[in-house]
VOPA-166010 format. One line per 4 residues: number of its first residue (from 1); their letters; for each residue x, y, z of C-alpha. Coordinates in nm, 2 decimals, always signed. Example, Ala and Ser with C-alpha at 12.3 -4.5 7.8 and 13.67 -1.06 7.14 Angstrom:
% residues 2
1) as) +1.23:-0.45:+0.78  +1.37:-0.11:+0.71
//
This chain:
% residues 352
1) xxxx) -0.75:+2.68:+0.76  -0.41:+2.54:+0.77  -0.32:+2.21:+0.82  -0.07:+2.20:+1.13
5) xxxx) +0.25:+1.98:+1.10  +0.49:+1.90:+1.37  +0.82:+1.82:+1.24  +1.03:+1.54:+1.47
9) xxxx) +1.36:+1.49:+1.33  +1.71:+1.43:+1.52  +1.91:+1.64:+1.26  +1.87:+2.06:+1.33
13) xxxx) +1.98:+2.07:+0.93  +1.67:+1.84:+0.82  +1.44:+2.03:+1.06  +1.51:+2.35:+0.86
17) xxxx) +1.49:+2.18:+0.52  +1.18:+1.99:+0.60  +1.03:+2.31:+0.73  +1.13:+2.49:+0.42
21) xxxx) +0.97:+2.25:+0.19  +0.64:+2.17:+0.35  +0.58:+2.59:+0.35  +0.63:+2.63:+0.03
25) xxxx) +0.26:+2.47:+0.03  +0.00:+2.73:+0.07  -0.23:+2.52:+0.29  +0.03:+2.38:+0.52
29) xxxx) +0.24:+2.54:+0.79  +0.53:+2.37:+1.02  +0.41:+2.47:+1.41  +0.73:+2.33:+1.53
33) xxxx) +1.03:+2.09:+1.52  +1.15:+1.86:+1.83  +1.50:+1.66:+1.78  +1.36:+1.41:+2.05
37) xxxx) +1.05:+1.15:+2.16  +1.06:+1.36:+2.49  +1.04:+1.74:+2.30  +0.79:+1.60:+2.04
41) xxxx) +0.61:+1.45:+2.34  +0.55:+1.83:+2.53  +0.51:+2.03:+2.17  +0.23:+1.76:+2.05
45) xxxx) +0.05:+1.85:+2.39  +0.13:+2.26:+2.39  +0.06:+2.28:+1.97  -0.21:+2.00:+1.88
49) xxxx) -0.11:+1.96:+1.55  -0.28:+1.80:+1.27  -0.01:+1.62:+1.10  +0.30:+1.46:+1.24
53) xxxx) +0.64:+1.42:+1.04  +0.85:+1.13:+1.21  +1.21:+1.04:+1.12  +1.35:+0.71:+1.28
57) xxxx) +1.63:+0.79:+1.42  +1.65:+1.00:+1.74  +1.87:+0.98:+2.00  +1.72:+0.81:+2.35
61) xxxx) +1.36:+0.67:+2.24  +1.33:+0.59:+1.86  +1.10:+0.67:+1.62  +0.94:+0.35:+1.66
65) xxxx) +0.90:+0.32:+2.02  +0.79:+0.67:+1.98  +0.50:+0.57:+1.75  +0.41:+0.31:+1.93
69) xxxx) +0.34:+0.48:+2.23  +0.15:+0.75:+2.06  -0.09:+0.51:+1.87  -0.20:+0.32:+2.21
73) xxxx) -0.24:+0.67:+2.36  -0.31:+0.99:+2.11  -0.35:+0.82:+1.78  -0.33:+1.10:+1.51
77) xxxx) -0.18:+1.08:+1.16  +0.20:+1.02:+1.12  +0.34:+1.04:+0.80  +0.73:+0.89:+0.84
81) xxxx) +1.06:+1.05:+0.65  +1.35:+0.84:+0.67  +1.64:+0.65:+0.45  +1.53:+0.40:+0.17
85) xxxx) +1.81:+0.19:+0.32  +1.77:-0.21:+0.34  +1.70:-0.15:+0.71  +1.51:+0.17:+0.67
89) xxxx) +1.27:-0.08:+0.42  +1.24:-0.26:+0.69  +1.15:-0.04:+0.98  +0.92:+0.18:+0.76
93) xxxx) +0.73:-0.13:+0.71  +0.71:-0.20:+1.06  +0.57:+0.17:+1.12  +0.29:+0.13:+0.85
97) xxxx) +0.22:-0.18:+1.10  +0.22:+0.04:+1.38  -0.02:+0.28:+1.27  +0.15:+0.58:+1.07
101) xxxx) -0.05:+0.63:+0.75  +0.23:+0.69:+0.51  +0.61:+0.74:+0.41  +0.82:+0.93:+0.21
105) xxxx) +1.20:+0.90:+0.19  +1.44:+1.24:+0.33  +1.48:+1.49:+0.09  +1.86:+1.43:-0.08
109) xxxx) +1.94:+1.81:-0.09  +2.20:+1.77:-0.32  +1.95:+1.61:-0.61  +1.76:+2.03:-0.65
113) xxxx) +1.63:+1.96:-0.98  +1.36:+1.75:-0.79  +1.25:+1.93:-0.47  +1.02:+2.08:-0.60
117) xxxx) +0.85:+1.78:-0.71  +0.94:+1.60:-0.37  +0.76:+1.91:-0.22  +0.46:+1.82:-0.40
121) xxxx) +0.46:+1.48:-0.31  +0.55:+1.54:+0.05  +0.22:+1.81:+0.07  -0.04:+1.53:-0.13
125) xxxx) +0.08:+1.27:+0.20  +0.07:+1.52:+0.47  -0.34:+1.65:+0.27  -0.39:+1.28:+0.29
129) xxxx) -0.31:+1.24:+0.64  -0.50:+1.50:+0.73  -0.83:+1.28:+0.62  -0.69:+0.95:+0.76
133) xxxx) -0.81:+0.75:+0.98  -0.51:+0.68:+1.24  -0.53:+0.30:+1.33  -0.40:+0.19:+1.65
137) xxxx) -0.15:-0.17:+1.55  -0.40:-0.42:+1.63  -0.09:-0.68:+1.72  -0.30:-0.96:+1.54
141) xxxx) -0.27:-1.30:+1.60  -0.09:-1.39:+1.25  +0.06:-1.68:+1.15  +0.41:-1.70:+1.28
145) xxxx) +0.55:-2.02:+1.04  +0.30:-2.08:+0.84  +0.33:-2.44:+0.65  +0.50:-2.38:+0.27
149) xxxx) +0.47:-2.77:+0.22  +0.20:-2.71:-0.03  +0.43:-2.71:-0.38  +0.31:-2.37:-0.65
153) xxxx) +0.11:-2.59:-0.87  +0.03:-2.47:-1.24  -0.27:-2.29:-1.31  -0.50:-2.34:-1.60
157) xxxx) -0.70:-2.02:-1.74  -0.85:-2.14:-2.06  -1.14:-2.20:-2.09  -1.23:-2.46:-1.82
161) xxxx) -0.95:-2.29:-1.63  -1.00:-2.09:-1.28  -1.05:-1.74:-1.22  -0.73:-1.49:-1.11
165) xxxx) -0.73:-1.22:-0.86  -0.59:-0.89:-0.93  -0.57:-0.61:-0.66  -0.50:-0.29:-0.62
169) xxxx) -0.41:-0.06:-0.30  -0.18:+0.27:-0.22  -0.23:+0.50:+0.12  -0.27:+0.24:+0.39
173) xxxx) -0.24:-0.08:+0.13  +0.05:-0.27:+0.34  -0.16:-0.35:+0.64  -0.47:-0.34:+0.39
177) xxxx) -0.35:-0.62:+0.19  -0.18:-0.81:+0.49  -0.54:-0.90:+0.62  -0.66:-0.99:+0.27
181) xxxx) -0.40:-1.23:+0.26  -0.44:-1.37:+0.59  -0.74:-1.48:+0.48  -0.64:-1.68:+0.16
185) xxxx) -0.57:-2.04:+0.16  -0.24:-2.20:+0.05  -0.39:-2.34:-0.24  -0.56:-2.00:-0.33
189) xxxx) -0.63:-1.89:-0.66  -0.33:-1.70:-0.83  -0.35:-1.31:-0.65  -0.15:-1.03:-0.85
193) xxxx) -0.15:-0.72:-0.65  -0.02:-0.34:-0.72  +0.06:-0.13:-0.34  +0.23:+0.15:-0.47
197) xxxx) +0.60:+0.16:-0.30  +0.92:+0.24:-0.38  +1.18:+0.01:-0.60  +1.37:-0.10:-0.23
201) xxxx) +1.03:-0.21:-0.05  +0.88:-0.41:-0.25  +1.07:-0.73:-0.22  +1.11:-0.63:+0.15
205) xxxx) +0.72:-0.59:+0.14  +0.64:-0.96:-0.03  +0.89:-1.13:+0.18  +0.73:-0.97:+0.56
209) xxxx) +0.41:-1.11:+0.37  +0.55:-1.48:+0.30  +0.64:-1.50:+0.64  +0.31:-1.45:+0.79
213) xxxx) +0.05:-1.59:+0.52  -0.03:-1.92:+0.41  +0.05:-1.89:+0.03  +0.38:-1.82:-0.09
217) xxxx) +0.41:-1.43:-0.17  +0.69:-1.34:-0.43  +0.79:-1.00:-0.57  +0.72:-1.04:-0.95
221) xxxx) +1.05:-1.09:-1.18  +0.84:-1.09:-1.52  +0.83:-1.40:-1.71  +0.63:-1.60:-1.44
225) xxxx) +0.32:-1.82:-1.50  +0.05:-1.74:-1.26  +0.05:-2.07:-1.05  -0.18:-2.19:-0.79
229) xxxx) -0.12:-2.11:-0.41  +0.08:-1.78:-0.53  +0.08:-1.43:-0.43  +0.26:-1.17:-0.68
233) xxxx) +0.39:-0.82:-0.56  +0.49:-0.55:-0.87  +0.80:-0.44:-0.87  +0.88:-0.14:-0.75
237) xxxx) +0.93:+0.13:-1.02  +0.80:-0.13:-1.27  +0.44:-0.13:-1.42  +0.29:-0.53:-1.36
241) xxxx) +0.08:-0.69:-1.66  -0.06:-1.03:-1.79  -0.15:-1.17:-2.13  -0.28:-1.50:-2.16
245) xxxx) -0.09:-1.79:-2.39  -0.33:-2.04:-2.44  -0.42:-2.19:-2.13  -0.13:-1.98:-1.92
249) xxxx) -0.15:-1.66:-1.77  +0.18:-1.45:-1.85  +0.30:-1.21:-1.58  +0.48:-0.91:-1.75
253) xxxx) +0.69:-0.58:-1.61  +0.80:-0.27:-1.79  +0.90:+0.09:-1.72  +0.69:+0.24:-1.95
257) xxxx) +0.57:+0.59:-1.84  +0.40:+0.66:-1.54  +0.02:+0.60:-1.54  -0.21:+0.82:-1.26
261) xxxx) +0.16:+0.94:-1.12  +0.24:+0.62:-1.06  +0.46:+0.33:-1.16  +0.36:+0.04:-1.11
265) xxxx) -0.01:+0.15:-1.17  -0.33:-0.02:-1.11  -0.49:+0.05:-1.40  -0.20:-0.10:-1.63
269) xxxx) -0.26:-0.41:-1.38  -0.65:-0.42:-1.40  -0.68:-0.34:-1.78  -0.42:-0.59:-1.86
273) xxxx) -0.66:-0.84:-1.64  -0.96:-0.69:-1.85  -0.84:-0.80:-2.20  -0.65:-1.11:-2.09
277) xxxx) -0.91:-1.25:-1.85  -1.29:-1.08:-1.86  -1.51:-1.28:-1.68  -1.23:-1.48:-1.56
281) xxxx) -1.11:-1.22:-1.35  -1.17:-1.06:-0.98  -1.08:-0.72:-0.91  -1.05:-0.61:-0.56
285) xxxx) -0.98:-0.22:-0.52  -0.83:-0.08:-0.16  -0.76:+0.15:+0.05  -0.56:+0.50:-0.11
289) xxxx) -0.54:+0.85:-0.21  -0.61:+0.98:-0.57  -0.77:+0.77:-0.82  -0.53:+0.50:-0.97
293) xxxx) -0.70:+0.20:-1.02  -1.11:+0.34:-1.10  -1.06:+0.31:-1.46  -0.93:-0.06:-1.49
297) xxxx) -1.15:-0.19:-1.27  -1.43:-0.03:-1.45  -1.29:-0.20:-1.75  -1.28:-0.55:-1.55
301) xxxx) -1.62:-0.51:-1.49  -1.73:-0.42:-1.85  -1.59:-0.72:-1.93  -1.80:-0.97:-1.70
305) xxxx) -1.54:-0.93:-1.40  -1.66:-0.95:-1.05  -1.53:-0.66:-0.84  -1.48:-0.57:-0.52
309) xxxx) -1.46:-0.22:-0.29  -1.28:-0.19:+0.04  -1.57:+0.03:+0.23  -1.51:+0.34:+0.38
313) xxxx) -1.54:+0.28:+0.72  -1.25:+0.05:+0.68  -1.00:+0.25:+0.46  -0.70:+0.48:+0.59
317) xxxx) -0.78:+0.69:+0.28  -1.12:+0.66:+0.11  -0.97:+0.75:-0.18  -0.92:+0.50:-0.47
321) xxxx) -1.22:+0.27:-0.36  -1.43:+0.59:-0.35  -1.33:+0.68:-0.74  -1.43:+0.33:-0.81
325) xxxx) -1.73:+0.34:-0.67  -1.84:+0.70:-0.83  -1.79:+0.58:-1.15  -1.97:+0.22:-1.14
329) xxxx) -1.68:-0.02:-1.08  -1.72:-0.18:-0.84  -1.98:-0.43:-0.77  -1.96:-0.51:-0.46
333) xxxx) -1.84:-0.31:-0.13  -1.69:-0.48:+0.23  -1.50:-0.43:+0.49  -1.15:-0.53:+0.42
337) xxxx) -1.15:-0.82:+0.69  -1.45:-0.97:+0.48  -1.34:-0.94:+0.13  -1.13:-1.26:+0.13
341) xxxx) -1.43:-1.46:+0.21  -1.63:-1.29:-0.08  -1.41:-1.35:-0.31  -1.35:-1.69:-0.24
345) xxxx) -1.70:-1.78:-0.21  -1.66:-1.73:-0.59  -1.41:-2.04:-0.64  -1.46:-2.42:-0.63
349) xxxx) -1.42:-2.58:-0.21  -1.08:-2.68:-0.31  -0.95:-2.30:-0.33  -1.08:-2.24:-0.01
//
């Protein structure tokens, strides 16, 4: 059976392209296309679909006071198209928060060479959507200013030195990693993560993060030594690694080729923490499609790691974890409010 998509987009012109490209995939058909919150509102009711395709913009109620209201009241799986601008970044961000599962940015028509690919990508979120679990915002009680008193301090990784934390998320990794963090003490452990994004989002991404955790969350520049009481984002578009010089752990980017489809990847990120760190090292494996990520952490934990699976139950996408899991890599498997604590209860009191 087909997987039914309703289109919302202001723009009659995108409606037709969107509609265009989503049929061209043989297990996906377009049951309709509203220009409004108040059209999308009666077609989700008369058509039920499966899928729905949300663009920002719209002219009375926006997309995000669209999706807002739909969470609380019909949550379903959203999948949002709009403009990698600055303040797109930021408002596709805040939809992630709201519940939509993923994003993808509006076709640019006059770039043809790549629709086709863009129509491949577009049908993997909307398969992936399909199998997500839509999660209602749970408007958590964060940390509105948290103190940044606490000074990065450096952090030793020879061999009386500390272990590092290296993680990995895609489909449903913003809010995924958000409560990780929440959990993590300013003076935590150093925490490199992959969340497969975009180039524009993920310095957007790390500084949402900084504002609302107690560590100090940066987007990786390359060059950096992990440091105490740090959280390190990849760069978009860039692949994230570490190599150890004597008792200082290196972070590294390149734009090497895409590994799993991706760049950055989380299995550059977790074999790079496999040969630089072994039993020094904590890999922790979240929610997202596909399979990026198994391999390195099965690597980690060849090489004396302790690892960690976000459990199904908790995942948007029981993807990635699930690969992990299949193949014997991870170790240990907990919901995702949980994980901090078990992987702190692996470091000394003062990291906790």
């Amino acid at each position: 059976m087909s997987i039914r998509v309703l289109v919302v987009d202001d723009s009659v012109f995108m409606q037709k392209q969107l509609r265009r490209i989503i049929e061209a995939a043989p297990d996906i058909e377009v049951v309709g296309t509203a220009g409004d919150a108040h059209a999308a509102r009666d077609m989700l009711l008369a058509l039920k679909p499966d899928v729905l395709t949300l663009d920002v913009q719209m002219p009375g109620m926006n997309g995000l006071e669209f999706l807002d209201r739909l969470m609380r009241k019909r949550p379903m799986p959203v999948v949002m198209v709009s403009a990698f601008t600055q303040e797109g970044t930021e408002t596709t961000l805040r939809a992630l928060e709201l519940g939509a599962v993923d994003f993808i940015a509006k076709p640019r028509i006059e770039n043809l060479q790549r629709m086709d690919e863009y129509g491949q990508e577009l049908a993997e979120k909307i398969r992936a959507a399909k199998s997500a679990r839509p999660r209602v915002s749970a408007r958590s009680k964060t940390l509105a200013s948290p103190s940044k008193a606490l000074v990065a301090r450096p952090y030793p990784v020879g061999a009386a030195g500390g272990k590092v934390i290296f993680l990995g998320a895609s489909t449903g990794g913003t809010e995924a990693i958000k409560k990780v963090l929440l959990g993590m003490p300013a003076n935590c452990p150093p925490i490199l993560i992959v969340q497969h994004m975009p180039e524009t989002f993920s310095a957007v991404f790390a500084a949402n993060l900084d504002r609302v955790c107690r560590p100090l969350v940066r987007e990786a520049q390359g060059g950096e030594t992990a440091a105490e009481g740090v959280v390190y984002i990849a760069k978009g578009n860039h692949h994230m690694q570490v190599k150890k010089e004597g008792d200082r752990l290196l972070i590294e980017l390149a734009q090497t080729a895409p590994v799993n489809g991706h760049r950055p990847s989380v299995d550059v990120l977790f074999a790079s923490a496999a040969a630089a760190m072994g039993r020094q090292a904590v890999g922790v494996i979240l929610t997202g499609m596909g399979k990026d990520g198994a391999q390195g952490l099965l690597s980690m934990r060849r090489a004396g790691a302790r690892t960690f699976g976000q459990d199904e139950a908790s995942c948007v996408v029981y993807g990635m974890p699930r690969e992990a899991f299949q193949i014997g890599a991870v170790e240990e498997v907990a919901d995702v409010t949980q994980i901090a604590g078990r992987v702190l209860a692996l470091f000394p009191v003062k990291n906790r």
